[in-house]
VOGU-3710 file (C-alpha; in Angstrom, 3 decimals, decimal comma):
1> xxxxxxxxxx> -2,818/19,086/17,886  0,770/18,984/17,201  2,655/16,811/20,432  3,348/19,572/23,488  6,847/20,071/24,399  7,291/19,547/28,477  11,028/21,985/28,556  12,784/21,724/31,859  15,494/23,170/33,783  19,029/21,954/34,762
11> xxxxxxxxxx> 21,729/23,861/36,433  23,625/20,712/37,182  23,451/16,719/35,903  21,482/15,941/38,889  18,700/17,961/37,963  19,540/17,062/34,488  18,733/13,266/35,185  15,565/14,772/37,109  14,302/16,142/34,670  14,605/13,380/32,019
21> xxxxxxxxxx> 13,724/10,470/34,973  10,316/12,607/35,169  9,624/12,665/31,953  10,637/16,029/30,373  11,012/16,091/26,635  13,813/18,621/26,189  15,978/20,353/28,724  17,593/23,554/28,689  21,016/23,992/30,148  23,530/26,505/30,319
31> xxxxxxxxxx> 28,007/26,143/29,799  30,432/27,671/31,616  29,999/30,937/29,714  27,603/32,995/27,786  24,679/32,187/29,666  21,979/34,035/31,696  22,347/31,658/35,030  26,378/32,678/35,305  26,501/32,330/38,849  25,234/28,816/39,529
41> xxxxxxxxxx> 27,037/25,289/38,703  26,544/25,066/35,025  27,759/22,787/32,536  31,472/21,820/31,056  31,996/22,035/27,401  33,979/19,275/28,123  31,517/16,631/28,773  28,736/18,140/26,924  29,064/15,543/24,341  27,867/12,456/27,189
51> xxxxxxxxxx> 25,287/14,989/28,414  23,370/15,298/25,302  24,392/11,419/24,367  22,245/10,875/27,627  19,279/13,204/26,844  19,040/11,150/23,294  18,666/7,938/24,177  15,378/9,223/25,946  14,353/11,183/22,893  15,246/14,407/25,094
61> xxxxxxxxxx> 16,338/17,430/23,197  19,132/19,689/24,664  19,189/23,106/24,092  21,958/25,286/25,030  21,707/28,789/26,371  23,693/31,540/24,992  21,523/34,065/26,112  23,656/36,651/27,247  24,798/39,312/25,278  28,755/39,375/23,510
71> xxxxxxxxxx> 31,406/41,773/23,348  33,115/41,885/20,184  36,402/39,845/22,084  34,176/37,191/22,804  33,084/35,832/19,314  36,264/33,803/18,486  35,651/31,820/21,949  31,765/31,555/21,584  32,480/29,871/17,606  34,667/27,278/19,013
81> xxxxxxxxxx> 32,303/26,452/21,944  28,920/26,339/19,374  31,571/23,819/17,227  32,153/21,417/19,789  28,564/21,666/20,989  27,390/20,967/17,734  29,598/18,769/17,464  28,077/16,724/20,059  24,604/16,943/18,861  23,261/19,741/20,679
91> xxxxxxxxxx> 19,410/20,646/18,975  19,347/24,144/19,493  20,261/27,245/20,971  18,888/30,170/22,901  19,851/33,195/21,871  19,343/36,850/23,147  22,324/39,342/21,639  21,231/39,457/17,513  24,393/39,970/16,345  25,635/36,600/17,964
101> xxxxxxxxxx> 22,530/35,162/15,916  23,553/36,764/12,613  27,374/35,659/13,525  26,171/32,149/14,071  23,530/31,805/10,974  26,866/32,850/9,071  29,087/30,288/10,282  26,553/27,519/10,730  23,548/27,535/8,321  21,639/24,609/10,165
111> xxxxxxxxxx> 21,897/25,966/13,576  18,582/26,097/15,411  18,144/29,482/17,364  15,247/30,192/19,792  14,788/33,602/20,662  15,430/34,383/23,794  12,583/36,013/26,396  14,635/38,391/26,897  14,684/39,976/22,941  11,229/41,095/24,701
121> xxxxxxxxxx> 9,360/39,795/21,724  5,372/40,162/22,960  3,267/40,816/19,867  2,807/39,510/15,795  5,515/42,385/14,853  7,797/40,878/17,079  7,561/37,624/16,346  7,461/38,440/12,357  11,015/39,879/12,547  12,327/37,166/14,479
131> xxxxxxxxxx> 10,968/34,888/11,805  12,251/37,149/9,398  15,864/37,033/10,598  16,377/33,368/10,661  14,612/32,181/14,240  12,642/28,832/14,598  11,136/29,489/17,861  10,374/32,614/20,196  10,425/32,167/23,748  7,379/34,623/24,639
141> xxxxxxxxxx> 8,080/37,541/27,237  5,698/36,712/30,598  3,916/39,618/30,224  2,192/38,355/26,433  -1,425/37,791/26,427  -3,433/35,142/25,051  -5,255/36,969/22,776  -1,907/38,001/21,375  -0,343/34,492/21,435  -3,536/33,372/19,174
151> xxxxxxxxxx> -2,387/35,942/16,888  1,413/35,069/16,479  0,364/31,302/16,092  -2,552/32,503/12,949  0,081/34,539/11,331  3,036/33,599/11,497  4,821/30,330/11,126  7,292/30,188/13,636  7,194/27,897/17,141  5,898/29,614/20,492
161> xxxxxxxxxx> 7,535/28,663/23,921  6,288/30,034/27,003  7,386/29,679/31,054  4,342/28,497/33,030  6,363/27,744/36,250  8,967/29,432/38,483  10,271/32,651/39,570  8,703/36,058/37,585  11,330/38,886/36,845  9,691/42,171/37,718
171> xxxxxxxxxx> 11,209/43,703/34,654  9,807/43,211/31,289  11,000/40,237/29,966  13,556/39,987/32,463  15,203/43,034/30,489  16,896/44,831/33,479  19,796/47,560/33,625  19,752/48,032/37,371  22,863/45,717/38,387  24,478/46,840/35,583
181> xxxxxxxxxx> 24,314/50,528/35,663  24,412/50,517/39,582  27,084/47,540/39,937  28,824/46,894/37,068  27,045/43,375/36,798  24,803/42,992/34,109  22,257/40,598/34,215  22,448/40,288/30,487  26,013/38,950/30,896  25,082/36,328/33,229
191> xxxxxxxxxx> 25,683/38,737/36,491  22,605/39,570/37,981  22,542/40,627/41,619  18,787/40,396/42,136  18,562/44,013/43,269  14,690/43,869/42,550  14,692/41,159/45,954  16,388/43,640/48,457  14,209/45,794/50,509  13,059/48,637/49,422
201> xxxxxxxxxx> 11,283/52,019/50,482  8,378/53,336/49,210  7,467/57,368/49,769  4,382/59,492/47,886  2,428/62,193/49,937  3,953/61,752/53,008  3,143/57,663/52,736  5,883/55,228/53,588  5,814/51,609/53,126  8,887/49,137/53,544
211> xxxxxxxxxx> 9,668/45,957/52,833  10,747/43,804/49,246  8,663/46,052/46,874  10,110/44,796/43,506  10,329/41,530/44,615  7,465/39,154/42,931  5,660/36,379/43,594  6,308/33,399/41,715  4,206/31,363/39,013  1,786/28,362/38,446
221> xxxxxxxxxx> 0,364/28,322/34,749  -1,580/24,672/36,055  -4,648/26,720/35,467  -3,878/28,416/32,417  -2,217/25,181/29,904  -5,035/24,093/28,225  -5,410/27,554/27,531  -2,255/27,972/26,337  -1,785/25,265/24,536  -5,105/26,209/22,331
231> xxxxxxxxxx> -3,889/29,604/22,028  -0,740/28,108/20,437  2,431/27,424/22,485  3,726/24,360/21,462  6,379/24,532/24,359  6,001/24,583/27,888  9,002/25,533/30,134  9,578/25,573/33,525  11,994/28,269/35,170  14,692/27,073/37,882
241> xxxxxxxxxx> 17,717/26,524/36,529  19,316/27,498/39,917  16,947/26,027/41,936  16,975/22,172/43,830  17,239/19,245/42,018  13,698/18,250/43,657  12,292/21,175/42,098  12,699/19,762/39,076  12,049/16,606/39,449  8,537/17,904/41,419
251> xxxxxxxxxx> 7,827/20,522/38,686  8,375/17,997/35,619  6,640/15,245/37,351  3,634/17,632/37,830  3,371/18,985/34,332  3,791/15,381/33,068  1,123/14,101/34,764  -1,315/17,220/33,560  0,019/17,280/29,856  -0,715/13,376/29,721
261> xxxxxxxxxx> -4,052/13,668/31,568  -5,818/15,491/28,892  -4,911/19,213/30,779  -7,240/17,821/33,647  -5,223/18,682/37,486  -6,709/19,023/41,048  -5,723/21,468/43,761  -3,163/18,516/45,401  -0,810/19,351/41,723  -0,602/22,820/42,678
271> xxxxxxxxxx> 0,341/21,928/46,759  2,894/19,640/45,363  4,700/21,837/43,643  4,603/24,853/46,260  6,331/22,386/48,510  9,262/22,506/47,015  9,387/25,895/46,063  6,745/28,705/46,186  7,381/32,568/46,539  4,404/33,790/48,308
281> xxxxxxxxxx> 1,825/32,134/47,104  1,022/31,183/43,000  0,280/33,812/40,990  -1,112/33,039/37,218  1,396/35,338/35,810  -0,110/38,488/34,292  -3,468/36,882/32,541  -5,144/37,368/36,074  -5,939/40,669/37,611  -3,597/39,307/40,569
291> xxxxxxxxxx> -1,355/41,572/43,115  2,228/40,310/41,441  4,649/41,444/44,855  5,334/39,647/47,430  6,725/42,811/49,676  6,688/40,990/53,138  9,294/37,748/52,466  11,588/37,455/49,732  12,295/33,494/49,673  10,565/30,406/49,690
301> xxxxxxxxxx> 7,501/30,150/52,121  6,301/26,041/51,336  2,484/25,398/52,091  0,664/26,389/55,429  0,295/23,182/57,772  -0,690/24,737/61,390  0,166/26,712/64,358  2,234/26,436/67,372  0,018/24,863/69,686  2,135/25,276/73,095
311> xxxxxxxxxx> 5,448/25,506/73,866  7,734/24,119/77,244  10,496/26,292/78,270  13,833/24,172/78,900  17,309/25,159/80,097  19,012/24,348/76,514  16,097/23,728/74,333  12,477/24,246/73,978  10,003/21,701/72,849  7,310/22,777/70,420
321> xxxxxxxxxx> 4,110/21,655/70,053  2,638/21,896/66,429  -0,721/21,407/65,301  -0,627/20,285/61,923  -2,929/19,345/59,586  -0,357/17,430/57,428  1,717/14,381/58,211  5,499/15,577/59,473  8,232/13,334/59,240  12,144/13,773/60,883
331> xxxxxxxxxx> 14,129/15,401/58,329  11,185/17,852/57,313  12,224/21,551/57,404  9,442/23,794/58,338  9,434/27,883/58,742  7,616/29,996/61,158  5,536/32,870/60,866  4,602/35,870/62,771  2,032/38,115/60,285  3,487/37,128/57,900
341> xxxxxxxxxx> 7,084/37,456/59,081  9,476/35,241/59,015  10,711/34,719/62,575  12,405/31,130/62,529  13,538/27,971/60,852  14,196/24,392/61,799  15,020/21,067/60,590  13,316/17,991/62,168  15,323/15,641/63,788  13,729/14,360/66,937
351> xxxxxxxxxx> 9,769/14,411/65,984  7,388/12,812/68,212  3,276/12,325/67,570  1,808/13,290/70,665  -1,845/12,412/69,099  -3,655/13,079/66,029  -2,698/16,487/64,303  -0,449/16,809/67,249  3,521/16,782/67,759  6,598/17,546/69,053
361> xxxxxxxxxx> 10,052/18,663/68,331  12,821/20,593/69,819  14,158/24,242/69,076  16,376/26,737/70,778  14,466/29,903/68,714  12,264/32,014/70,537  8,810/30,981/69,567  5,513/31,516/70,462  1,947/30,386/70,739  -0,283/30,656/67,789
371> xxxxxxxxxx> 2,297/31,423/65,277  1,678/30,302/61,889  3,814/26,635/60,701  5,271/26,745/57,239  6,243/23,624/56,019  9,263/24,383/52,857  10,945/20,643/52,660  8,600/17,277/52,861  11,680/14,695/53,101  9,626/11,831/51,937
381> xxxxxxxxxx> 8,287/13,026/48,942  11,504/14,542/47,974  13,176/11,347/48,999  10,761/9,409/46,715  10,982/12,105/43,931  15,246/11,472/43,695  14,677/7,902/43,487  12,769/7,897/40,634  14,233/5,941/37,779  13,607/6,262/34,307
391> xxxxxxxxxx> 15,066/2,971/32,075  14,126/1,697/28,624  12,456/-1,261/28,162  13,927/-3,863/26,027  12,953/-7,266/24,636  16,059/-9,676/25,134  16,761/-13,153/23,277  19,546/-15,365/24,458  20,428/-18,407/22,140  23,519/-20,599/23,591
401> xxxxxxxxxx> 23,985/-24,395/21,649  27,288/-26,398/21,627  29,649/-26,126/19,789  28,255/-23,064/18,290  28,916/-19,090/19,592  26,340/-17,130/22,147  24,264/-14,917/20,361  22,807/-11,794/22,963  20,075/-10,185/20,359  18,267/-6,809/22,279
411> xxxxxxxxxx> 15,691/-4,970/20,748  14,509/-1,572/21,778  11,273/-0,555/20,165  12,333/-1,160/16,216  16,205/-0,755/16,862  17,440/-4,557/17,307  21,460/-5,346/17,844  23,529/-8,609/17,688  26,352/-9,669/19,716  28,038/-13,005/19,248
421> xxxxxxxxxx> 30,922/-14,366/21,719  33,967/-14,444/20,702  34,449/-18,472/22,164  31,936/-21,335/21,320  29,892/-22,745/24,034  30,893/-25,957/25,730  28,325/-29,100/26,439  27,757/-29,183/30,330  29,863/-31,484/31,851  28,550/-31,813/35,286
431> xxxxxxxxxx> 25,900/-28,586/36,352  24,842/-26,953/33,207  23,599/-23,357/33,397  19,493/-22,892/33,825  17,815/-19,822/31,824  17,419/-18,051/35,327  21,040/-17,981/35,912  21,216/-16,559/31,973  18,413/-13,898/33,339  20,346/-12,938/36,518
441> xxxxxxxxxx> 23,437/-12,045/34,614  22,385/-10,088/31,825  19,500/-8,441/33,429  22,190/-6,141/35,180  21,840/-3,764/32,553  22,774/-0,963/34,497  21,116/2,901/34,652  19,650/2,568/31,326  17,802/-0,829/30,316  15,495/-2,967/32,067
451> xxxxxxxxxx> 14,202/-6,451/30,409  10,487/-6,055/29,243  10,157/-9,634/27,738  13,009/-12,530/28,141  13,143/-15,431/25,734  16,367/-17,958/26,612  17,410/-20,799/24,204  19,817/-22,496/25,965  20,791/-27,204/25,373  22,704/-28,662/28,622
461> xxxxxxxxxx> 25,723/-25,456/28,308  27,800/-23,996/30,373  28,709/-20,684/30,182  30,739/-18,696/33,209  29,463/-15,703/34,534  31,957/-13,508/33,647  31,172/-14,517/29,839  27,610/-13,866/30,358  28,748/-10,465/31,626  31,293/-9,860/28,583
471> xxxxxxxxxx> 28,635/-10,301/26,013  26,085/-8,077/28,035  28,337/-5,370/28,532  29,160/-5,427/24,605  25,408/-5,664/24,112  24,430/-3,061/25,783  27,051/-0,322/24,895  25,793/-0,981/20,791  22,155/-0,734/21,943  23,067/2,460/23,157
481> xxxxxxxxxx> 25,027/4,010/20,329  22,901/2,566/17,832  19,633/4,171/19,583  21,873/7,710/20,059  22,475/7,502/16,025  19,140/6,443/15,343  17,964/9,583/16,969  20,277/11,953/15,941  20,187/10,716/12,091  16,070/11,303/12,716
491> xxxxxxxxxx> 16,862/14,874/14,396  19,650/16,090/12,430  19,887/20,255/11,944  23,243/20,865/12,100  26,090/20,188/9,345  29,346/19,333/11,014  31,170/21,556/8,246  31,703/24,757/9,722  33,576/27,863/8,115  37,191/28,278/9,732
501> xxxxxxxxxx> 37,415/32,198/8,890  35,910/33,725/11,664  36,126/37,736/11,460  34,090/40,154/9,178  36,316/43,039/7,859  34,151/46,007/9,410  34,831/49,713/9,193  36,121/52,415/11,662  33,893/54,940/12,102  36,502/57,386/14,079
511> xxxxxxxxxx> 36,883/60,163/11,387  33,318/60,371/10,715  31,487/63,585/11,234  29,825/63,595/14,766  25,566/63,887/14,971  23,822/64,074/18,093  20,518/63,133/19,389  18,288/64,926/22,237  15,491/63,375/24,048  12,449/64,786/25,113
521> xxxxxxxxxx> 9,171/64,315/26,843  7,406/67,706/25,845  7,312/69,779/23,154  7,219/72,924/25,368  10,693/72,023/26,083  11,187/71,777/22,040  11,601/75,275/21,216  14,556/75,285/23,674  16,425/72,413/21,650  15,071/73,118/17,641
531> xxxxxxxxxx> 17,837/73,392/15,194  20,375/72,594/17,603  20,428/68,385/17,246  20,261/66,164/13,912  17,656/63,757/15,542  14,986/64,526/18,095  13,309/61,853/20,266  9,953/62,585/21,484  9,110/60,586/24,551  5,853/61,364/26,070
541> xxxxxxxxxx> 4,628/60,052/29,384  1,135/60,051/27,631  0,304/59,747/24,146  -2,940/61,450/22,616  -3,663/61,147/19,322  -4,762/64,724/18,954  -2,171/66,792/20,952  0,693/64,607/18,891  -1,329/65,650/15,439  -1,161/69,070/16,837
551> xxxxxxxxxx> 2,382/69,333/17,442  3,264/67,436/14,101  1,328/70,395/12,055  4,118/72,825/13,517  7,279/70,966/13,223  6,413/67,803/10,481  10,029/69,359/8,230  12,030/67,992/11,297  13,564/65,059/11,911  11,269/63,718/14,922
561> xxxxxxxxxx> 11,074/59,919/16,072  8,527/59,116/18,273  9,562/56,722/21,137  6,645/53,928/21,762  6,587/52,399/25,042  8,498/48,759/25,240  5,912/46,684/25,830  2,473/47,264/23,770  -0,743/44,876/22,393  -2,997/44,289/19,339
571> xxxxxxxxxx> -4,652/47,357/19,919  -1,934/49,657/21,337  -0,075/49,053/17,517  -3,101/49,822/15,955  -3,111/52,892/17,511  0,711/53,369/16,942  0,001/52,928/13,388  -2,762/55,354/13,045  -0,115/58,037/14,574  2,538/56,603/12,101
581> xxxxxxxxxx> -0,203/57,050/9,362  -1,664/60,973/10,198  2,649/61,899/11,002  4,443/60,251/7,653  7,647/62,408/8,078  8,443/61,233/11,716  10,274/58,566/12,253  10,504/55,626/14,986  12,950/55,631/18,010  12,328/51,730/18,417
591> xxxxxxxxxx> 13,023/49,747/21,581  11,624/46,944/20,393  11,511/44,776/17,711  7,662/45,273/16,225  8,831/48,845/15,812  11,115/47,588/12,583  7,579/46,174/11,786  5,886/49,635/11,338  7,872/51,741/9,449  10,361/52,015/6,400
601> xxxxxxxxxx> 14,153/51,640/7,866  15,235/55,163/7,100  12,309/56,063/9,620  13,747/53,805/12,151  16,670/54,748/15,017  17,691/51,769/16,571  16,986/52,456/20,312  19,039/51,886/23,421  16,614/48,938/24,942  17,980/46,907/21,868
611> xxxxxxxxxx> 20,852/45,852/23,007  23,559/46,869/20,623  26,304/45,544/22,258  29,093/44,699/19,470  30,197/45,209/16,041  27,825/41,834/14,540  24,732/43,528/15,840  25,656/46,791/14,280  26,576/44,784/10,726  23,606/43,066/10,788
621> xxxxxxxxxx> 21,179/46,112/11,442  23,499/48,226/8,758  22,786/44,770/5,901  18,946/45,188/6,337  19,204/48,760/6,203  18,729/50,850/9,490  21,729/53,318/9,615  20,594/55,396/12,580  21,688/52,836/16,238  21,963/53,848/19,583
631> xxxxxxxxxx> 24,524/51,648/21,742  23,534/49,650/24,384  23,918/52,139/28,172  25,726/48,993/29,311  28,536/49,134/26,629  31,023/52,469/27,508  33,771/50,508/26,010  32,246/51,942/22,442  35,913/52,060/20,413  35,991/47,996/20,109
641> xxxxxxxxxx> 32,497/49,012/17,699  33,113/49,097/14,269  30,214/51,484/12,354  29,919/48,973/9,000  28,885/53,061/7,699  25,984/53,601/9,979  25,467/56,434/12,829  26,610/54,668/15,857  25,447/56,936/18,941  26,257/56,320/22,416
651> xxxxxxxxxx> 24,745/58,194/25,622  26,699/60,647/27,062  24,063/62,785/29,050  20,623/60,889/30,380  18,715/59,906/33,413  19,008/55,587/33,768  16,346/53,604/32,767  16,767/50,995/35,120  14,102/48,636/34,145  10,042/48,745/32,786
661> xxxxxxxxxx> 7,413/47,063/34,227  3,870/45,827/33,725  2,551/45,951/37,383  1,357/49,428/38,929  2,934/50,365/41,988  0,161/52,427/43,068  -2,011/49,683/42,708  0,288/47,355/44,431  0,735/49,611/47,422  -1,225/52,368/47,822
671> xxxxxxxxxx> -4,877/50,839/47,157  -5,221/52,907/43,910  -7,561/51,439/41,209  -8,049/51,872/37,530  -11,331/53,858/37,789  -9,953/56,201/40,595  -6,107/56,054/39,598  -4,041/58,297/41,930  -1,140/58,021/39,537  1,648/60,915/40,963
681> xxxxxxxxxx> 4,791/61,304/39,848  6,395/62,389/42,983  6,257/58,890/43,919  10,153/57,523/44,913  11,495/53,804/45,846  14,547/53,921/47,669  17,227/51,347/47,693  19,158/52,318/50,885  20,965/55,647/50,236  19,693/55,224/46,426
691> xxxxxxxxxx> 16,463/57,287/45,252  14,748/56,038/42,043  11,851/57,696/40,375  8,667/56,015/39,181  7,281/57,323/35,419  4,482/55,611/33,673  4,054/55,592/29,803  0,488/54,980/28,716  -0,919/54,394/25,003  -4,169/52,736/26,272
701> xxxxxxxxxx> -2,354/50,166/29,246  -0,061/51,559/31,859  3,298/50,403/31,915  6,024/51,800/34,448  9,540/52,882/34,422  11,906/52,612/37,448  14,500/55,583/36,594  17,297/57,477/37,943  16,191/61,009/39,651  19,705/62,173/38,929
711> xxxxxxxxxx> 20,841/62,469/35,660  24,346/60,954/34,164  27,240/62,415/32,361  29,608/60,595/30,979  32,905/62,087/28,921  34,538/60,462/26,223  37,572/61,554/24,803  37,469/61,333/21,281  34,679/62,777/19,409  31,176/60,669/18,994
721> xxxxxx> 28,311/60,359/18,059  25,981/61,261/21,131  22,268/61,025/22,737  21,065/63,374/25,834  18,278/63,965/27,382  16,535/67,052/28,301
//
């Protein structure tokens, strides 16, 4: 088995150095731009070029997330900031928006390019285009099974990455329109709001249920990575790029230890890591029959130590007595819990043992007996998890004879360096210098080295500290270029020549004869719409076979496209292709990527959920040959899109899509199950004064669509090319 990749997160250099002390093997990272994590820390383009120097010299990759999608103003600043970063070694690059990966495939032929999670890619087809168009590795959407990751790995050469730890976007493939369309800040620009953790309220049938409804639980793959592994990923990444620096160092440490161990874990792994960070309670993403939502509290909840035993009223504070089956300590932060409601917080600062299981501390909330003890920060382990060092060992050999220069040789593994002093060494005249005052001196090697073996061949010299120190320092800073060079002649992908013209001559598409597109979910609403559109969209709720064979008997001579649902398995394409096979003069409305696997590209519309967002994307579609593209809903600013002679369409009449998911909400919070599914479509979520609609698309799984009740018109002024809905 080819070595697993351990991928971890950094949102600053602390967790950076985490990560790498704990013994990740790449780490993913985002600049001040252009990346999915917009509103945390980040990293300078700056000083990206010590960063990944740093990551080398532990045989850490870097990869750089550009995951985000680009407007067309953006490319000239996103080529100089790919320069520099390749420039400075970065390996690779994650990459959602696919014209920004044709733009940079053109400009740089050796870039590495992941493909993002959130390109949705879930399935063979997927993965086959993204193969096709020039990616190395797919980072698999959450919701992909295993049965479908064994079939990407047995048919298609291209490298599989998947999360296994952190927090679980309740959209598919974190693919989510609801800050954007409601807000004006897209996630997939860097902006998201987290809408999905607010409160929400649920109504069906005169049922109400509050609380954080879209909000999930989070992760722990533990179980699941031998699994994994044998099913094919080859990468296993951890989510938290805005989370703690002792997150990462307690997720990577974790993970370490399990990859290392032969897959083999116990239940004290999985408390570890939920001390630092756990969203009610570990969920094995979506391979388990598991409730995903965590409706009652939206933030971290730690690990379950005990109750309030008794409590003594005082004039300023109150002193707590908690029974606790875990050791506290003072700076501990623990949480309290009232079924299951958060109802208070404190920090440790004045603990006192009373007896075993027993103690003390002081609070001014209003507690009470019986209420449940949280603990979310153990200060000692996280104290001992930022202290944790990671050096190189080195062999070092010292050689100092009269009359003759010093000569520092270090050696790390098969990489050996020389540095001779610039004066000769003098005979001892009175104290000479002993091999453990040579050892104190250049054993200060700093962050980086520590001495594995010492050999000192000193005769009766003296040398002065500060020469012994001069000659280190020299030493060491070669070492470490020469291992940084070493690696990246070993790793090289990128050329350094890059192409200085930077803009592809596109055409306008202004004067071109406007087409329009209409959506609909029923073909009794057909007859109302027939010869009145160029393109017709047929989204059912429900597909059967039969009824769509039916309908395709009476209106085959017009130009149909069926819309699939996003998300879809082995044996919800073979279905799709036995309906592609019995209706051969309908077309595809795609919103994903294995729908350019099905059909021939003149039976292809480029769907909204693709994410046409600029004038590469569009150029890049038109050179394979789909002429038919629907603009992204989160682009209005359409007249900065060149056409490059295809039928660019934006929406001007529709009810939102605000984002797809995999979970059922009836199952979630009305009790409903498979065999005695109470699926109604009257059922609403409301975000305070905001209703939303809940539709569910079914081949042979359900999947669910959070969408606008109202619908949306929007007026342009010059004539385009435009898609309603009915």
């Amino acid at each position: 088995m080819k070595k697993l990749e351990l991928l971890a997160p950094a949102g600053n250099f602390e967790s950076f150095k985490m990560a790498i002390n704990n013994g990740a093997d790449a780490v993913y990272l985002g600049l001040d731009d252009f990346n999915a994590r917009g509103n945390i820390e980040n990293f300078s383009i700056n000083n990206i070029e010590d960063v990944v120097s740093y990551a080398h010299l532990f045989n850490v990759k870097v990869y750089i997330t550009l995951n985000t999608l680009i407007n067309d103003d953006e490319f000239e600043k996103v080529y100089e900031l790919v320069k520099k970063a390749l420039i400075a070694n970065v390996d690779a690059f994650i990459v959602q928006d696919l014209g920004l990966a044709y733009f940079l495939k053109q400009k740089f032929p050796n870039i590495e390019l992941h493909a993002s999670t959130q390109m949705g890619i879930e399935n063979l087809e997927g993965a086959l285009f993204a193969q096709k168009v020039g990616f190395k590795r797919i980072v698999l959407a959450r919701e992909t099974p295993l049965s479908e990751i064994k079939r990407i790995k047995d048919n298609c050469n291209i490298e599989i990455e998947y999360f296994i730890q952190g927090a679980l976007c309740v959209a598919y493939s974190g693919n989510c329109y609801l800050c954007s369309l409601l807000a004006n800040s897209s996630g997939n620009r860097g902006k998201c709001k987290q809408f999905c953790r607010l409160p929400y309220r649920l109504e069906q049938k005169g049922i109400q249920k509050e609380g954080y409804l879209l909000s999930t639980k989070d992760f722990c793959m533990i179980p699941m990575i031998k699994e994994l592994a044998q099913a094919g990923v080859c990468s296993f990444k951890i989510e938290g790029r805005a989370r703690r620096p002792a997150y990462v160092a307690q997720t990577v440490k974790t993970y370490r230890k399990i990859l290392d161990n032969n897959f083999n874990y116990g239940q004290e792994d999985i408390v570890d890591i939920k001390k630092v960070f756990n969203r009610g309670d570990f969920i094995e993403g979506y391979f388990k029959n598991q409730s995903i939502i965590y409706s009652k509290v939206q933030n971290h909840i730690g690990i379950l130590i005990g109750d309030i035993l008794k409590i003594n009223k005082g004039k300023k504070f109150n002193v707590i007595f908690i029974k606790s089956n875990f050791e506290l300590h003072n700076g501990d932060v623990v949480k309290f819990f009232n079924n299951d409601k958060e109802v208070g917080i404190v920090t440790i600062n004045d603990l006192k043992k009373v007896k075993d299981n027993v103690y003390s501390i002081t609070s001014i909330a209003d507690l009470k007996e019986n209420w449940k003890v949280r603990l979310i920060v153990d200060s000692e382990n996280e104290k001992k998890l930022m202290q944790t060092v990671k050096k190189l060992k080195i062999n070092v050999n010292f050689s100092a004879k009269p009359e003759n220069k010093a000569i520092l040789r270090l050696c790390y593994k098969n990489i050996v360096v020389s540095v001779e002093s610039e004066f000769k060494v003098q005979k001892a005249l009175s104290k000479p210098i002993t091999e453990e005052d040579c050892l104190t001196q250049i054993s200060k090697l700093g962050d980086l080295f520590e001495i594995d073996n010492f050999y000192c061949d000193i005769d009766n010299v003296f040398i002065a500290k500060s020469q012994l120190n001069e000659i280190r320092r020299e030493a060491v800073e070669k070492l470490r270029q020469k291992i940084v060079e070493e690696y990246e002649k070993t790793h090289k992908l990128n050329e350094k020549k890059v192409e200085q013209k930077l803009l592809i001559k596109l055409n306008d598409f202004e004067n071109l004869k406007t087409k329009k597109i209409i959506i609909f979910n029923n073909f009794n609403k057909f007859n109302l719409i027939k010869d009145k559109y160029d393109y017709y969209v047929f989204q059912p709720n429900e597909f059967d076979f039969n009824n769509i064979c039916k309908e395709y008997e009476k209106y085959f001579n017009y130009n149909i496209f069926i819309s699939f649902p996003i998300m879809t398995n082995e044996y919800e394409i073979n279905f799709i292709k036995k309906i592609i096979s019995a209706c051969p003069n309908w077309g595809i409305y795609a919103n994903n990527y294995y729908a350019l696997e099905l059909a021939n590209k003149d039976k292809i519309i480029i769907g909204n959920n693709m994410n046409v967002y600029n004038s590469y994307t569009v150029k890049y579609y038109s050179m394979l040959g789909y002429k038919n593209i629907v603009l992204s809903v989160e682009n209005i600013d359409w007249s900065k899109i060149k056409n490059d002679g295809a039928n660019l369409f934006m929406f001007t009449s529709f009810y939102p899509e605000y984002m797809y998911f995999r979970h059922c909400p009836f199952k979630e919070h009305l009790k409903s199950k498979c065999n005695n599914c109470n699926y109604d479509e009257n059922l609403k979520y409301h975000l305070n004064n905001i209703e939303f609609k809940i539709e569910r698309r079914k081949i042979q799984t359900c999947q669910f669509v959070l969408k606008s009740k109202d619908k949306v018109n929007r007026n342009f002024i010059k004539n385009i090319n435009t898609i309603e809905e009915i």
